[in-house]
N, C-alpha and C positions, 0 to 999 in steps of 0.2 A: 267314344269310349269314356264311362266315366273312369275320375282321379282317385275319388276319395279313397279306392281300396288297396292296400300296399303290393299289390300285382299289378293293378293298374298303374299308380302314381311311377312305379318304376318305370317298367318301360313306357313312358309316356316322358318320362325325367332323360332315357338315353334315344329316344327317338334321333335319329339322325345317321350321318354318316361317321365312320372312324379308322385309324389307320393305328399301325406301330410293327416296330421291327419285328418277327417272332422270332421268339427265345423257346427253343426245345431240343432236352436232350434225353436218352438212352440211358436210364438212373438204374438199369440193372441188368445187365449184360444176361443172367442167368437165364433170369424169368423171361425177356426176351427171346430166348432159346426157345424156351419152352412153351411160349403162349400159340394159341393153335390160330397163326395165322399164315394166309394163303403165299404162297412162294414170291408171287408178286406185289402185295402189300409190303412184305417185310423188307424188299429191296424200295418200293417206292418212301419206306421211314428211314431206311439207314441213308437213302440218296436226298434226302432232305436233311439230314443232322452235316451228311460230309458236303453236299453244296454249300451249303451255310459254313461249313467250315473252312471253307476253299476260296467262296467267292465271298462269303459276308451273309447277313441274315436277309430273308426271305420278307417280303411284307403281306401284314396282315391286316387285311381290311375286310370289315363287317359295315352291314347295315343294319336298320331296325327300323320297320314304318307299323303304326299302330290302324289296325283294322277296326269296322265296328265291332258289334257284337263279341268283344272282349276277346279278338283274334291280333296276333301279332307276323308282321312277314318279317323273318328275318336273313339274311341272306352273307358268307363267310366265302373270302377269297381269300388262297395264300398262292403268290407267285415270285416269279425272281424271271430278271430277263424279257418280261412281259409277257412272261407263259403259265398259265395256270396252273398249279401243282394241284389245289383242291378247290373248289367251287361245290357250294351248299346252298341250299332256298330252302327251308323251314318253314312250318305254320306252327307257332307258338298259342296254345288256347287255355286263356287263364281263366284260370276257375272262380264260383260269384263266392267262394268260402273266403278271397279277398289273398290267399296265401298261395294255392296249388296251381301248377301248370303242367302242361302238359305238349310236348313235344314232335312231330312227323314232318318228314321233309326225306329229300334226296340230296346224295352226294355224288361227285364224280370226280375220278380221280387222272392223273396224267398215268400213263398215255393209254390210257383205253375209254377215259371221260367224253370223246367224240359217239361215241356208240352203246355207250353202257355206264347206268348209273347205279348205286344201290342206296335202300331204302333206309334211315336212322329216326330211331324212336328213343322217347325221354322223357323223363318227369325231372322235374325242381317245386319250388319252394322259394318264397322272398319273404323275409323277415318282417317284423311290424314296423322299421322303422323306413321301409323303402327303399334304403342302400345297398343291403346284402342280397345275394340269392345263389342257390347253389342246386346242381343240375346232377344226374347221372344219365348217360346219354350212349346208346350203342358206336362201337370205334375201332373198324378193323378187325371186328367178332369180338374184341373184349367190350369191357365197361371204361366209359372214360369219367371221371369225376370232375365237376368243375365248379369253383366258389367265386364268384365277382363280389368286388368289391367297388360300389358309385361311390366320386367324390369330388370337389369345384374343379380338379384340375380333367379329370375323364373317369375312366371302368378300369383298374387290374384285373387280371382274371391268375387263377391259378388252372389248370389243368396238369389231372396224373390220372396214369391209366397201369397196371401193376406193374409194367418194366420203363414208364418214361415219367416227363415231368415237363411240362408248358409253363413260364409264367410271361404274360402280355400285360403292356400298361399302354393301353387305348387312349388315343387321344381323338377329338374332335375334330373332321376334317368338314368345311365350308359352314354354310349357310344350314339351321335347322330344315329337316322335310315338315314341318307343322306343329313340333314339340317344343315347350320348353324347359329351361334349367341345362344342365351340364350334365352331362353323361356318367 
């Protein structure tokens, strides 16, 4: 995959593996009410804010391995207890305009993730300088918004979707899969 273009050099810059506690909470009890999500989603987000609130925060660990043809896999666990809450695999495909990307992949969620997955679609954008990029991405039938921020120590990310609010600061876990710089 070439570097030189600020889609590329990014993720080619966070190739690797990452971990950090995740931070998300419920920033508006209303619109939660009201957003049109499935009976069982909306208990598997409030059973994520109250385990976390009971037993401690949840970890979160992403990968990111760069494909040719300007394809990216990138792949999102969040568990507690050694049980998967969410697992993701994405195909990230950055576009040759050096800026646009575009998003598909499948999720699956506890406890029906053994037998049933559903599908998430996305576009983003990465700045000209490499560092920044920022995602809108299907989440539970809403829209989730998402801003990273690269930088020597790893990736923040911010994540809000209209009744919550995610912020991760990703750190580096092991050895590069073939990429370098810091995430």
């Amino acid at each position: 995959m070439p570097s030189g273009l600020p889609n590329h050099a990014y993720y080619r810059a966070c190739e690797g593996r990452w971990r950090c506690d995740f931070d998300f909470a419920i920033t508006d009890p209303a619109a939660f009410r009201a957003a049109p999500l499935a009976w069982i989603d909306r208990q598997r987000i409030v059973s994520v804010v109250n385990w976390a609130r009971w037993a401690g925060p949840f970890q979160f660990i992403t990968t990111v391995e760069c494909k040719p043809q300007g394809e990216v896999l990138h792949t999102t666990r969040l568990s507690k207890f050694g049980v998967s809450f969410l697992h993701s695999v994405e195909t990230i495909t950055l576009d040759p305009n050096g800026r646009d990307l575009t998003l598909r992949g499948r999720q699956r969620y506890w406890p029906t993730g053994l037998w049933h997955s559903r599908s998430i679609t996305g576009h983003g954008q990465v700045d000209e300088t490499a560092t920044r990029a920022t995602y809108e991405f299907s989440w539970f039938g809403t829209r989730m918004q998402q801003s990273t921020l690269r930088h020597e120590h790893g990736v923040d990310l911010v994540q809000q979707s209209p009744f919550s609010r995610g912020t991760q600061q990703l750190r580096r876990v092991g050895a590069l899969l073939g990429g370098s710089g810091s995430g």
